[in-house]
CHARMM internal coordinates of N, CA and C (Angstrom, degrees):
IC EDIT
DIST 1 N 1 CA 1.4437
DIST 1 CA 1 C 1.5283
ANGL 1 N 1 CA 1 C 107.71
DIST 1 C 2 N 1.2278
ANGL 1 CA 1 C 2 N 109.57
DIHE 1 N 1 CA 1 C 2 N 126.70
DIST 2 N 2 CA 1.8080
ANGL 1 C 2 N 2 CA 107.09
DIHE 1 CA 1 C 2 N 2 CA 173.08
DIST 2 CA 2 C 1.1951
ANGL 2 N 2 CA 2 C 121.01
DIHE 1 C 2 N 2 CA 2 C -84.70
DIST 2 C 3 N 1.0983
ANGL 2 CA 2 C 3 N 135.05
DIHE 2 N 2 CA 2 C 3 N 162.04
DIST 3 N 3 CA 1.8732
ANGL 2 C 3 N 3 CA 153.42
DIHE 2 CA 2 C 3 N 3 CA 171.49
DIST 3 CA 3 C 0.8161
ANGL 3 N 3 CA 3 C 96.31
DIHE 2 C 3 N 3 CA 3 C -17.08
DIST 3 C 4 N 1.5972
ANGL 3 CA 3 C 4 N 119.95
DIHE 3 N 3 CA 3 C 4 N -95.89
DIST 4 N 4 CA 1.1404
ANGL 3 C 4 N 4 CA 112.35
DIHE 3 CA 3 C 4 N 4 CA 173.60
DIST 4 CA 4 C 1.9193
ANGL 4 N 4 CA 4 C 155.62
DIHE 3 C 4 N 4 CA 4 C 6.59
DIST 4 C 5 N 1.7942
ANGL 4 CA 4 C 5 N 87.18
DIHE 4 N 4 CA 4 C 5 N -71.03
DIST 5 N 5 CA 0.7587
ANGL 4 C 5 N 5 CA 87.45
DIHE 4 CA 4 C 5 N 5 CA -148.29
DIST 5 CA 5 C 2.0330
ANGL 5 N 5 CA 5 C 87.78
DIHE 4 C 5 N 5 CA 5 C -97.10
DIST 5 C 6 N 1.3154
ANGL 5 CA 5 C 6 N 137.41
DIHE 5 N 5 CA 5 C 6 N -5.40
DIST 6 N 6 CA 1.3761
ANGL 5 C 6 N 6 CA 143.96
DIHE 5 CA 5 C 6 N 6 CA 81.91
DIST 6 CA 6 C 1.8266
ANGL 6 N 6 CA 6 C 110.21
DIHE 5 C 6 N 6 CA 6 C 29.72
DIST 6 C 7 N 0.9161
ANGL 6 CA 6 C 7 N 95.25
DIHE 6 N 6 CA 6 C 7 N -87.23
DIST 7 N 7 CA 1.2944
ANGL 6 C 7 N 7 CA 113.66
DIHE 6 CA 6 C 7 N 7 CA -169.26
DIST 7 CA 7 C 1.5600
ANGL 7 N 7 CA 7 C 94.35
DIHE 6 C 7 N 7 CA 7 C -66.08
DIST 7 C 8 N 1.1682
ANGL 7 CA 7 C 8 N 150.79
DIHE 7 N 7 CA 7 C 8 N -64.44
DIST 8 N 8 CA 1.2899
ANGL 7 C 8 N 8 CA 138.83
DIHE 7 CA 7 C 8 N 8 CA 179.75
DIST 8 CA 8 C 1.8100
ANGL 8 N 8 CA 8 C 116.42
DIHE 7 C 8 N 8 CA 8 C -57.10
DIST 8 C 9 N 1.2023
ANGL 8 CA 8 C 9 N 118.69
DIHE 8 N 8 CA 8 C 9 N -39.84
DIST 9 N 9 CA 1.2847
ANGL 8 C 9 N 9 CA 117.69
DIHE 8 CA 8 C 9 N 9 CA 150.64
DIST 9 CA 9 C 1.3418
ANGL 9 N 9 CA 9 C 127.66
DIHE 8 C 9 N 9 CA 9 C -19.59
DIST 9 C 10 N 1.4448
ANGL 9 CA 9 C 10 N 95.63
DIHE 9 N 9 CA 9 C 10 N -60.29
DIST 10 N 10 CA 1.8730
ANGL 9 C 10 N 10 CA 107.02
DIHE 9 CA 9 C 10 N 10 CA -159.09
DIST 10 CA 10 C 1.7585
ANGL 10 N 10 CA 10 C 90.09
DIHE 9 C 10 N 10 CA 10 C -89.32
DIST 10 C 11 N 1.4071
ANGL 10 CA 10 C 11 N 128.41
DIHE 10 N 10 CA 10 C 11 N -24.91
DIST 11 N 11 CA 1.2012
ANGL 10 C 11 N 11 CA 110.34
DIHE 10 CA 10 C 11 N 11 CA 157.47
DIST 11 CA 11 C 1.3699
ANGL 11 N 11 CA 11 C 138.36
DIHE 10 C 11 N 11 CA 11 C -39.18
DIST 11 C 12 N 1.3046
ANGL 11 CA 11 C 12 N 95.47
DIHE 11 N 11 CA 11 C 12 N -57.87
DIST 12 N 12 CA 1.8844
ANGL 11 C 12 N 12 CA 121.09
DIHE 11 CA 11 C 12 N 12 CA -173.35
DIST 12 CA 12 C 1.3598
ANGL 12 N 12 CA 12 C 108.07
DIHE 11 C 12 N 12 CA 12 C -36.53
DIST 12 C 13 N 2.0554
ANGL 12 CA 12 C 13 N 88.75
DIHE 12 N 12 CA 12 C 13 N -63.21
DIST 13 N 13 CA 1.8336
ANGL 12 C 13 N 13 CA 114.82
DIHE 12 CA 12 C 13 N 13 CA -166.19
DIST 13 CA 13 C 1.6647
ANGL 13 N 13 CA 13 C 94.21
DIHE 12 C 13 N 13 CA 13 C -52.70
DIST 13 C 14 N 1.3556
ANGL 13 CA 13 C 14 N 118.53
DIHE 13 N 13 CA 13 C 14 N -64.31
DIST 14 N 14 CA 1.6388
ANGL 13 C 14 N 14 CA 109.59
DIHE 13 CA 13 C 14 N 14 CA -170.85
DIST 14 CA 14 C 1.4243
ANGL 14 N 14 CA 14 C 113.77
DIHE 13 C 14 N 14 CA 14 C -29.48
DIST 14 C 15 N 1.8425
ANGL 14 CA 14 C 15 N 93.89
DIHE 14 N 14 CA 14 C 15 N -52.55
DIST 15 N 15 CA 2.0775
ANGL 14 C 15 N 15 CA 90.38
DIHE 14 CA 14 C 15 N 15 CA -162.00
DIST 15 CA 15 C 1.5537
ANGL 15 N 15 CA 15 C 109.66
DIHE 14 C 15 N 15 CA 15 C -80.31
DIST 15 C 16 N 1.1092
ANGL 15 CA 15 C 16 N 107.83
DIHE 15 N 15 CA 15 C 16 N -6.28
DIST 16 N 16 CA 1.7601
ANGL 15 C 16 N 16 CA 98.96
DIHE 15 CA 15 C 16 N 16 CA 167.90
DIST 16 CA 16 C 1.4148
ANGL 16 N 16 CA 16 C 112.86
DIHE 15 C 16 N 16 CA 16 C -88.12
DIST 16 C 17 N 1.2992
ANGL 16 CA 16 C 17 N 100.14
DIHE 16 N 16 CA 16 C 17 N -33.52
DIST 17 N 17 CA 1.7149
ANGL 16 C 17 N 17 CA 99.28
DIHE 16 CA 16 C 17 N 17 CA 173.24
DIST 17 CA 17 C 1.6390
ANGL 17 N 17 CA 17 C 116.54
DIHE 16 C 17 N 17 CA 17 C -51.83
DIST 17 C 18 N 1.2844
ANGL 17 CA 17 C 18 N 99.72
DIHE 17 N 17 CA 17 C 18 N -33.69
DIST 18 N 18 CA 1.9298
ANGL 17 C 18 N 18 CA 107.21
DIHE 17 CA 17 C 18 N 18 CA -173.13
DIST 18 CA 18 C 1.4603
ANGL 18 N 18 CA 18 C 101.34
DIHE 17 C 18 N 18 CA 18 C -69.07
DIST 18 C 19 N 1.0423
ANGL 18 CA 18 C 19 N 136.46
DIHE 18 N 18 CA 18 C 19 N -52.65
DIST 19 N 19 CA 1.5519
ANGL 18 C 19 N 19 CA 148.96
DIHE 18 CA 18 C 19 N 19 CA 145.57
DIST 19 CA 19 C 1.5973
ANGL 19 N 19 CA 19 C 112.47
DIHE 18 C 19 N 19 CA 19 C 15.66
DIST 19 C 20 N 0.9391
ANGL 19 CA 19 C 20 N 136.72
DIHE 19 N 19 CA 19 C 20 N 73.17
DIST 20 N 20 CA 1.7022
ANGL 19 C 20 N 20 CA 131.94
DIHE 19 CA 19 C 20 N 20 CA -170.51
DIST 20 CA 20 C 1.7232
ANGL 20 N 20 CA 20 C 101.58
DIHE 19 C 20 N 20 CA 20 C -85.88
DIST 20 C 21 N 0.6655
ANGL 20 CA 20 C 21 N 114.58
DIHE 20 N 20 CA 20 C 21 N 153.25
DIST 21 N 21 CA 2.1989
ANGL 20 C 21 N 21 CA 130.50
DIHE 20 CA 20 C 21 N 21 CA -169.19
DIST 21 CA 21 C 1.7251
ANGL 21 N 21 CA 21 C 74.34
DIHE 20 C 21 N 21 CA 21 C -89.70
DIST 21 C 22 N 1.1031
ANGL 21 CA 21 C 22 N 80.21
DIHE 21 N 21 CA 21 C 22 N 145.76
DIST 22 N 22 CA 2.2666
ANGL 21 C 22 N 22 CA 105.36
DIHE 21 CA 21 C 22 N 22 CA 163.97
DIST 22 CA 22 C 1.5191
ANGL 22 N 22 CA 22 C 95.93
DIHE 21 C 22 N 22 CA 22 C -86.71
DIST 22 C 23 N 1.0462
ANGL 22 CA 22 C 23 N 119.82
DIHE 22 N 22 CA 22 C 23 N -54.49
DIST 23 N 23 CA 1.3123
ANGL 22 C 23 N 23 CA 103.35
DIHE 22 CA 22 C 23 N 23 CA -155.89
DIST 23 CA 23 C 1.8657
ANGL 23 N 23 CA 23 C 114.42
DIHE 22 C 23 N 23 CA 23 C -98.41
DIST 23 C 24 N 1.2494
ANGL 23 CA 23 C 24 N 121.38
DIHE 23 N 23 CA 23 C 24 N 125.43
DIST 24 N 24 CA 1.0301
ANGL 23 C 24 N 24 CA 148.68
DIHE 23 CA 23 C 24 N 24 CA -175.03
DIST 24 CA 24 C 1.5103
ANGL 24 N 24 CA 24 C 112.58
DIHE 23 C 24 N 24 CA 24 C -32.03
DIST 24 C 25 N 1.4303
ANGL 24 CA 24 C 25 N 107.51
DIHE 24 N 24 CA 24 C 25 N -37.28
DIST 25 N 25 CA 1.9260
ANGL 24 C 25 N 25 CA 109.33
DIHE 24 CA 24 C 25 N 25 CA 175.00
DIST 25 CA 25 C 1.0747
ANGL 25 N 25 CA 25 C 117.46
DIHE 24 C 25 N 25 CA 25 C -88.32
DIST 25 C 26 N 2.0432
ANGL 25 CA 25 C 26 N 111.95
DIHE 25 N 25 CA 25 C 26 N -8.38
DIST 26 N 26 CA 1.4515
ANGL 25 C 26 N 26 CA 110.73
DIHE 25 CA 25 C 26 N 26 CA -174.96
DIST 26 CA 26 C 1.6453
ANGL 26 N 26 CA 26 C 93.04
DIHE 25 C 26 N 26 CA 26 C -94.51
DIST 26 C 27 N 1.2385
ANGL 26 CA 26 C 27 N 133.27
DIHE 26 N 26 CA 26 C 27 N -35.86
DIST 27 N 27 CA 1.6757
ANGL 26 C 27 N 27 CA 123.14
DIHE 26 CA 26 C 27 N 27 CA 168.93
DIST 27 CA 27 C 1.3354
ANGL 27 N 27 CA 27 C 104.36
DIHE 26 C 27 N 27 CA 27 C -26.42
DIST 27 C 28 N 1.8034
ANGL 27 CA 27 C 28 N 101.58
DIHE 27 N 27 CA 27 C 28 N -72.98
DIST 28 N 28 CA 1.4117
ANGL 27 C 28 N 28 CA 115.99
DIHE 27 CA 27 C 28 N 28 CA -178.99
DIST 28 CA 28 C 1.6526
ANGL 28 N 28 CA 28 C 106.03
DIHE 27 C 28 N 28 CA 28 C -24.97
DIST 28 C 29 N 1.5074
ANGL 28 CA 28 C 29 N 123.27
DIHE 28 N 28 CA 28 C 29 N -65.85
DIST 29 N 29 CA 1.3259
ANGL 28 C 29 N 29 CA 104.61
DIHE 28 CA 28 C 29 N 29 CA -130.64
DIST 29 CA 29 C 1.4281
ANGL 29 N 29 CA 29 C 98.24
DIHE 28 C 29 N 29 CA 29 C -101.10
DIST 29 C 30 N 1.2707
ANGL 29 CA 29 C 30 N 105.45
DIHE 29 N 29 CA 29 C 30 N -15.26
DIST 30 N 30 CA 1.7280
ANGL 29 C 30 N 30 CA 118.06
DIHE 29 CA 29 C 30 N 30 CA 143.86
DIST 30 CA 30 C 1.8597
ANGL 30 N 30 CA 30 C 118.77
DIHE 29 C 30 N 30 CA 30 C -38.49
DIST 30 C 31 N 1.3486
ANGL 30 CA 30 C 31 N 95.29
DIHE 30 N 30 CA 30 C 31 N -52.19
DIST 31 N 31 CA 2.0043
ANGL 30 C 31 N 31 CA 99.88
DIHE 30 CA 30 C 31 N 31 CA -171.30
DIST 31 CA 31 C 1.3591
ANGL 31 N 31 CA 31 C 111.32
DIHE 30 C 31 N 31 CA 31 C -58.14
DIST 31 C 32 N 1.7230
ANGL 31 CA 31 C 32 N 99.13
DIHE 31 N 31 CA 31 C 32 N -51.07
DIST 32 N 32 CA 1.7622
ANGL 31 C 32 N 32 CA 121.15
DIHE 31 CA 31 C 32 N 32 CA 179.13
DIST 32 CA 32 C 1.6309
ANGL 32 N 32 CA 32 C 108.00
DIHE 31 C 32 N 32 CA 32 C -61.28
DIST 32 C 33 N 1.2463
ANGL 32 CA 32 C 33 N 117.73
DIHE 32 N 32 CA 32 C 33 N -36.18
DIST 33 N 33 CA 1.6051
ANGL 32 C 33 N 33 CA 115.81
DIHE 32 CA 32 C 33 N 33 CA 179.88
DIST 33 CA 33 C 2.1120
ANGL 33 N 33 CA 33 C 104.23
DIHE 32 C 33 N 33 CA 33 C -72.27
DIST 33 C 34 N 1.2290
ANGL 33 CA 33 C 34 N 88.74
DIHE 33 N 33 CA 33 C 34 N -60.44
DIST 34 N 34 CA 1.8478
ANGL 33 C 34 N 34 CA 81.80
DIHE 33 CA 33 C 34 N 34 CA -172.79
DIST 34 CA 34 C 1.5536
ANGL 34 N 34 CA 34 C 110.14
DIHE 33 C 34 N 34 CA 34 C -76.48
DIST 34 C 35 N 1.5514
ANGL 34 CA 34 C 35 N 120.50
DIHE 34 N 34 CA 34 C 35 N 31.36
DIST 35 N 35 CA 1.2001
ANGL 34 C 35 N 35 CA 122.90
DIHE 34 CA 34 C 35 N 35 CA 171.63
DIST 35 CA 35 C 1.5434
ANGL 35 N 35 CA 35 C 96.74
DIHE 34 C 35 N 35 CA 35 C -101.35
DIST 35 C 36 N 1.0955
ANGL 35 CA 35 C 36 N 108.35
DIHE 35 N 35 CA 35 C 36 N -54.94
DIST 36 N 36 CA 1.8042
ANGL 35 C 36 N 36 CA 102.46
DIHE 35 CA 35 C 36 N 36 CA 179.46
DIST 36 CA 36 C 1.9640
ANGL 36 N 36 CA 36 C 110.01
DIHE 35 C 36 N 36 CA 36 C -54.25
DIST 36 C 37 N 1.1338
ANGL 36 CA 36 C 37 N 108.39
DIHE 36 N 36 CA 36 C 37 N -39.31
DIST 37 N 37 CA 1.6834
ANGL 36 C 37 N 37 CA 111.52
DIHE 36 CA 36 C 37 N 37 CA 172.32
DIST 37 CA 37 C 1.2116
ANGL 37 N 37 CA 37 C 115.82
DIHE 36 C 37 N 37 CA 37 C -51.74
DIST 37 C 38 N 1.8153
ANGL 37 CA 37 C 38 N 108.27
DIHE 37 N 37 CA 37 C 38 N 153.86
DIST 38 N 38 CA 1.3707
ANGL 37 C 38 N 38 CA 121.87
DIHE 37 CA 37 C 38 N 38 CA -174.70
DIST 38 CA 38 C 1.8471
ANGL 38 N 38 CA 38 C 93.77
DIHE 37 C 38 N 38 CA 38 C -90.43
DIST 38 C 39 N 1.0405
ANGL 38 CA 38 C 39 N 96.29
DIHE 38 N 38 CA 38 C 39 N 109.12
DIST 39 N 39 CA 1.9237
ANGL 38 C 39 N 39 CA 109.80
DIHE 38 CA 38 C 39 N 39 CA -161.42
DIST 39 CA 39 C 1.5345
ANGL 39 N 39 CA 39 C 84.87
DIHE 38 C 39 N 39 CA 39 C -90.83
DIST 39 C 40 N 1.2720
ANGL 39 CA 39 C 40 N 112.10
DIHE 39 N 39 CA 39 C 40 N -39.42
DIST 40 N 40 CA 1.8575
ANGL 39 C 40 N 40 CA 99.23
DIHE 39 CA 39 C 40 N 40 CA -160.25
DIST 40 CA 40 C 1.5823
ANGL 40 N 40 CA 40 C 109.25
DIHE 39 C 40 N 40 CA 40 C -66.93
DIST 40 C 41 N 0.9579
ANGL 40 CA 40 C 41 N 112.15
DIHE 40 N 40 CA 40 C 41 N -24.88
DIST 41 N 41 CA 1.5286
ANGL 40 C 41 N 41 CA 119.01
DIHE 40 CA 40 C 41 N 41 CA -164.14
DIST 41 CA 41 C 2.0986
ANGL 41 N 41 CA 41 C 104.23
DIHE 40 C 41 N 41 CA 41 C -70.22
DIST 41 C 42 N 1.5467
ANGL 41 CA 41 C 42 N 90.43
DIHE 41 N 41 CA 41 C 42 N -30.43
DIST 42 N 42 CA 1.7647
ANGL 41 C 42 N 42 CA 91.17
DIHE 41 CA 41 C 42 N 42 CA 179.71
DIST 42 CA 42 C 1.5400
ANGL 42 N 42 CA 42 C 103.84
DIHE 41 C 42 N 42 CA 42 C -116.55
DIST 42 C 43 N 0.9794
ANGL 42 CA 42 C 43 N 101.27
DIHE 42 N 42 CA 42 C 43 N 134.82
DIST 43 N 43 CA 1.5242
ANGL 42 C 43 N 43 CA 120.67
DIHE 42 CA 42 C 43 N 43 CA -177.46
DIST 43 CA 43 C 1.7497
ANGL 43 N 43 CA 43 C 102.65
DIHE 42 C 43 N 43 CA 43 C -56.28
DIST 43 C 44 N 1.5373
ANGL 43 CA 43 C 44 N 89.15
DIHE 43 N 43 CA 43 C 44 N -65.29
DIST 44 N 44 CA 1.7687
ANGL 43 C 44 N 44 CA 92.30
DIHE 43 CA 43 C 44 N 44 CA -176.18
DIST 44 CA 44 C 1.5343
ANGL 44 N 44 CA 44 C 126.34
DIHE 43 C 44 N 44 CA 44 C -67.56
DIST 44 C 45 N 1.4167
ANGL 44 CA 44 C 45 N 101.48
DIHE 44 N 44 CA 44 C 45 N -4.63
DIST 45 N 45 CA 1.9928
ANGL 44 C 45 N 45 CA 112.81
DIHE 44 CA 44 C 45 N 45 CA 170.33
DIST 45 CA 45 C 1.3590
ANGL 45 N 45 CA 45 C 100.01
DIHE 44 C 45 N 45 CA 45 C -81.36
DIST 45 C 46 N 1.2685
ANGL 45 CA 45 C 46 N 118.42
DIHE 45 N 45 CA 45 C 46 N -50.57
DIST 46 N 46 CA 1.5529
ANGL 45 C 46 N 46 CA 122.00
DIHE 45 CA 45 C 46 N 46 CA -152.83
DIST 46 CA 46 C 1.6281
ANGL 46 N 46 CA 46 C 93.07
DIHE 45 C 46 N 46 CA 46 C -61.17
DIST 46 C 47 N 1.6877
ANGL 46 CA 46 C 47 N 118.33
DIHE 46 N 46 CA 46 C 47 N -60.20
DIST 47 N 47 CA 1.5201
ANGL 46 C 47 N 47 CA 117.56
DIHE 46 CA 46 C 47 N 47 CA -175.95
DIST 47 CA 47 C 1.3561
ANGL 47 N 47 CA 47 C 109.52
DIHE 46 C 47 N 47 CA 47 C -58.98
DIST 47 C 48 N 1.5799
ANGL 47 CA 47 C 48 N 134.01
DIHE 47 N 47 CA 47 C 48 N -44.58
DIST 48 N 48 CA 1.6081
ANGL 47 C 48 N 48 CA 108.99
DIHE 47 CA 47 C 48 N 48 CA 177.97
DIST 48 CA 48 C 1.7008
ANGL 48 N 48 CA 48 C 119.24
DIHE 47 C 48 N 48 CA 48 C -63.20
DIST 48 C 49 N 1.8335
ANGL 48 CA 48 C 49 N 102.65
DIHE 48 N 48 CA 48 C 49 N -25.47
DIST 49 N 49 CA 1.3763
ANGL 48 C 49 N 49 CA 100.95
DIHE 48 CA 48 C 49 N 49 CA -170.47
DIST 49 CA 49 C 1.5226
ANGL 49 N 49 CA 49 C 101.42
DIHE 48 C 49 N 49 CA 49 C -66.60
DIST 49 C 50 N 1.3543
ANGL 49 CA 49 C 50 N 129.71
DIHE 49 N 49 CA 49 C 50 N -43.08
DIST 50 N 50 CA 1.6304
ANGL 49 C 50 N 50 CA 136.97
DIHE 49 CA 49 C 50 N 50 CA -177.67
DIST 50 CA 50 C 1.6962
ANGL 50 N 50 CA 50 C 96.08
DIHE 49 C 50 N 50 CA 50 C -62.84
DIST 50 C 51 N 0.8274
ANGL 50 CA 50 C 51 N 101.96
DIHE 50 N 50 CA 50 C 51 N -45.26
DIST 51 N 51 CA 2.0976
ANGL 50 C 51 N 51 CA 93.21
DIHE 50 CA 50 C 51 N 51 CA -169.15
DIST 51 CA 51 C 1.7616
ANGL 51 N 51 CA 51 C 101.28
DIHE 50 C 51 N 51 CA 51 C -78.15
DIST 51 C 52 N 0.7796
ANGL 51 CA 51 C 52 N 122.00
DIHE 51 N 51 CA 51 C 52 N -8.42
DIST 52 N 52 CA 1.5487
ANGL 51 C 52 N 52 CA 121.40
DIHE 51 CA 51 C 52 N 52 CA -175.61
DIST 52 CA 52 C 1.8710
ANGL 52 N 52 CA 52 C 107.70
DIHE 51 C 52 N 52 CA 52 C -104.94
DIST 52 C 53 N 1.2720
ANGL 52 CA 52 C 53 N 101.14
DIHE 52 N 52 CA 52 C 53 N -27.00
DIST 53 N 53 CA 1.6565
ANGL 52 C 53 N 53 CA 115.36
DIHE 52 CA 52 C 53 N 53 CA -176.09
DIST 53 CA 53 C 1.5161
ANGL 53 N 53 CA 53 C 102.44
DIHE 52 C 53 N 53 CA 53 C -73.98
DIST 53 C 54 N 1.8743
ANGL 53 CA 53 C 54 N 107.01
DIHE 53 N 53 CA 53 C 54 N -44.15
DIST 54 N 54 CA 1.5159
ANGL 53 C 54 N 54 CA 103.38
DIHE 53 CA 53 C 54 N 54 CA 173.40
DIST 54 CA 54 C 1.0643
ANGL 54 N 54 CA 54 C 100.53
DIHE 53 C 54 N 54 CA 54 C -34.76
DIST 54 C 55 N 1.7524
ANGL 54 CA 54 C 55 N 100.48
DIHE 54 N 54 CA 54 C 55 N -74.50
DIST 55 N 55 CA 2.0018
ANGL 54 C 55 N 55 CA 98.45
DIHE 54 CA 54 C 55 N 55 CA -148.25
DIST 55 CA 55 C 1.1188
ANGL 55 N 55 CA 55 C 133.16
DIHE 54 C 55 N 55 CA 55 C -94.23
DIST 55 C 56 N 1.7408
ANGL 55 CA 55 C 56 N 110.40
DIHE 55 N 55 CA 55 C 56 N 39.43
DIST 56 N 56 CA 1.3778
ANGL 55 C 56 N 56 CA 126.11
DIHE 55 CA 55 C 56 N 56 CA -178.67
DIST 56 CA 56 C 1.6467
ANGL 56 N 56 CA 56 C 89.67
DIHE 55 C 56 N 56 CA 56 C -126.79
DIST 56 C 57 N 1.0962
ANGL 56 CA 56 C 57 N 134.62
DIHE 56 N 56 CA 56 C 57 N 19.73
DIST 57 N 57 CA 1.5362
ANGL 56 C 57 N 57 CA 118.22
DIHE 56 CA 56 C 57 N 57 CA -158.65
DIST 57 CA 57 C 1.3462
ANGL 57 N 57 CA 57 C 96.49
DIHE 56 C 57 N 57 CA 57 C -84.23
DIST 57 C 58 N 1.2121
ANGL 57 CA 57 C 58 N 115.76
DIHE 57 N 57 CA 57 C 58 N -23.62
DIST 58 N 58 CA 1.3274
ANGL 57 C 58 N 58 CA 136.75
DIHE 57 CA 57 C 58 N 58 CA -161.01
DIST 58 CA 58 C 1.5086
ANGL 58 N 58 CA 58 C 120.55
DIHE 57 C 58 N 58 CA 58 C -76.97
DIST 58 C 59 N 1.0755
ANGL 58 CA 58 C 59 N 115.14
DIHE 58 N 58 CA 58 C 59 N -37.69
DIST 59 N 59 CA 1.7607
ANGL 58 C 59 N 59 CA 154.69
DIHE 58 CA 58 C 59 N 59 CA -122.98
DIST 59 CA 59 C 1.6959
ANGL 59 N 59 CA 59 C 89.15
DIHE 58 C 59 N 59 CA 59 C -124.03
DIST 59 C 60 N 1.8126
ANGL 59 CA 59 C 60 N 106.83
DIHE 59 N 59 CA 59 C 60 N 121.71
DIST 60 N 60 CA 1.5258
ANGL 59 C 60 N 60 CA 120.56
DIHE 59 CA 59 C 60 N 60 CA -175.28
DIST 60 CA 60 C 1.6281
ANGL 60 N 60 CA 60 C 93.49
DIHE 59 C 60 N 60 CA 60 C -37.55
DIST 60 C 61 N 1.3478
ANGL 60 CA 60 C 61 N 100.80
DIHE 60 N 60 CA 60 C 61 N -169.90
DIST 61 N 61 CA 1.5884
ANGL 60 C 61 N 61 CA 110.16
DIHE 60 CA 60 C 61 N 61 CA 157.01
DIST 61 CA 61 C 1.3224
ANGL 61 N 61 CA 61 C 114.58
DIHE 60 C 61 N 61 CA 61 C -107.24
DIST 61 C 62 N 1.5003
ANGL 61 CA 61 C 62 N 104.22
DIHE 61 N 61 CA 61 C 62 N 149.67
DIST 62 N 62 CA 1.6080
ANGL 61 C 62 N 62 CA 126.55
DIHE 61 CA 61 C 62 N 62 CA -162.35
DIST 62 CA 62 C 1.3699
ANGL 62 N 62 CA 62 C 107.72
DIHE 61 C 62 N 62 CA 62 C -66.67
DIST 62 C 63 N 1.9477
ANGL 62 CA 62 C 63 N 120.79
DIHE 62 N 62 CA 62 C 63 N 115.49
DIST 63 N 63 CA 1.4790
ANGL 62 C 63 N 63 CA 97.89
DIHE 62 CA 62 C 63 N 63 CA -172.37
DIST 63 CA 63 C 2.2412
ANGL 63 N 63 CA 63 C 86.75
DIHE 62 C 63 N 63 CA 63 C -106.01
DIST 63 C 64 N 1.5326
ANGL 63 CA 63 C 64 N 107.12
DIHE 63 N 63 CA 63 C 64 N 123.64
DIST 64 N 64 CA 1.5109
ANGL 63 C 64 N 64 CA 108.63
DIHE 63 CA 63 C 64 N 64 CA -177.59
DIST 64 CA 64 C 1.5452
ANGL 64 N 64 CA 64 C 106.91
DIHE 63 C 64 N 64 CA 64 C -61.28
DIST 64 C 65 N 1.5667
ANGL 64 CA 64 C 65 N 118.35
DIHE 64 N 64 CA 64 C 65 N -36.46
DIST 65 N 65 CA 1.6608
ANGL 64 C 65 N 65 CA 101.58
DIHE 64 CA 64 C 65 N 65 CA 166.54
DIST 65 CA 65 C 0.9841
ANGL 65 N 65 CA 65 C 123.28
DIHE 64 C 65 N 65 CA 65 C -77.06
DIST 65 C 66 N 1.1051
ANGL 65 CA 65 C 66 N 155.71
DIHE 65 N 65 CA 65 C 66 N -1.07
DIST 66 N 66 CA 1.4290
ANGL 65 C 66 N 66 CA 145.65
DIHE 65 CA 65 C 66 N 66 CA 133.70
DIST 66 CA 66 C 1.7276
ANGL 66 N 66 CA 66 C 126.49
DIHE 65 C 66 N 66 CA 66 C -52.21
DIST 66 C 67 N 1.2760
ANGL 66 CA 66 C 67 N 97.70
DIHE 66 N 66 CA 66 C 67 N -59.06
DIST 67 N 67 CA 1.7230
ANGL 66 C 67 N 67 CA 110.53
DIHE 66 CA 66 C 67 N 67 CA 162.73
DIST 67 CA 67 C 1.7008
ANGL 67 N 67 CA 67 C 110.70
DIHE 66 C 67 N 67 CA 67 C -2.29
DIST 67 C 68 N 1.2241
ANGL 67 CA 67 C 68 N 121.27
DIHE 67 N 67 CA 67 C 68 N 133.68
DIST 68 N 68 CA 1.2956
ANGL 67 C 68 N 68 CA 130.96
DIHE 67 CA 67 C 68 N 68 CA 145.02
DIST 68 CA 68 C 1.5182
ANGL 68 N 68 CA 68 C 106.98
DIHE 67 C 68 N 68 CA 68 C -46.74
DIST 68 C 69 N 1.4324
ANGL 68 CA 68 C 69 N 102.49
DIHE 68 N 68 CA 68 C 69 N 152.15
DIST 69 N 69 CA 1.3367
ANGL 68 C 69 N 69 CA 122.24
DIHE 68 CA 68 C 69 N 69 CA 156.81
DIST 69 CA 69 C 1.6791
ANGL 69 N 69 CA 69 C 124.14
DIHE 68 C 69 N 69 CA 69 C -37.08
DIST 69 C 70 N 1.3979
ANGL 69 CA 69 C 70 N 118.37
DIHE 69 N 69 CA 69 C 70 N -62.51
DIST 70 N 70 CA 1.0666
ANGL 69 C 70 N 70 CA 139.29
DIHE 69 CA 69 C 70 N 70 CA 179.26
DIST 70 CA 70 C 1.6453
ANGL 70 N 70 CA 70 C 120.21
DIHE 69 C 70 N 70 CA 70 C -59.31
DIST 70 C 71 N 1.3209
ANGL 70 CA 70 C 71 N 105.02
DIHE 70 N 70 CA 70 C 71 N -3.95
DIST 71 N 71 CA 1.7651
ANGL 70 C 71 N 71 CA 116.55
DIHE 70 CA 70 C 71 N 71 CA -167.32
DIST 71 CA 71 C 1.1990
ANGL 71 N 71 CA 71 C 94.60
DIHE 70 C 71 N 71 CA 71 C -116.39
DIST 71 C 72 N 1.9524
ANGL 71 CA 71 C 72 N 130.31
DIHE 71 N 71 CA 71 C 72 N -6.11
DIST 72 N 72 CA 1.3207
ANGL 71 C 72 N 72 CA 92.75
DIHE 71 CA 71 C 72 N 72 CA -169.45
DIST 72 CA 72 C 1.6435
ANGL 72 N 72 CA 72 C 76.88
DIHE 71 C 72 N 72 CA 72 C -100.39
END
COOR INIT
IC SEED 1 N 1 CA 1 C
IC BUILD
């Protein structure tokens, strides 16, 4: 893969990372998913996984068979 095209990659990942879910169980099941991930290795995982950990710290734990459709 060249610089470039590298470099447009790591663009993308940032601006989807900025991207917050509307709905409150998809944060959730967002927080619980990039908790099992190797977050340190990407810059832009590690900050949604920390900004999403805030505001779930609170928040039962995520049961995936219960979950809506739309959360998994």
């Amino acid at each position: 893969m060249s610089r470039p095209d590298r470099d447009l990659v790591a663009a993308i990942r940032l601006e989807l990372a900025a991207i917050e879910p509307a709905r409150p169980c998809d944060r959730a099941a967002e927080a619980v998913g990039l908790a099992s991930a190797p977050a340190q290795r990407r810059m832009e995982l590690a900050r949604t996984a920390l900004r999403l950990s805030r505001e779930s710290a609170a928040a039962p734990a995520f049961d995936w068979a219960a979950a809506p459709g739309h959360c998994r």
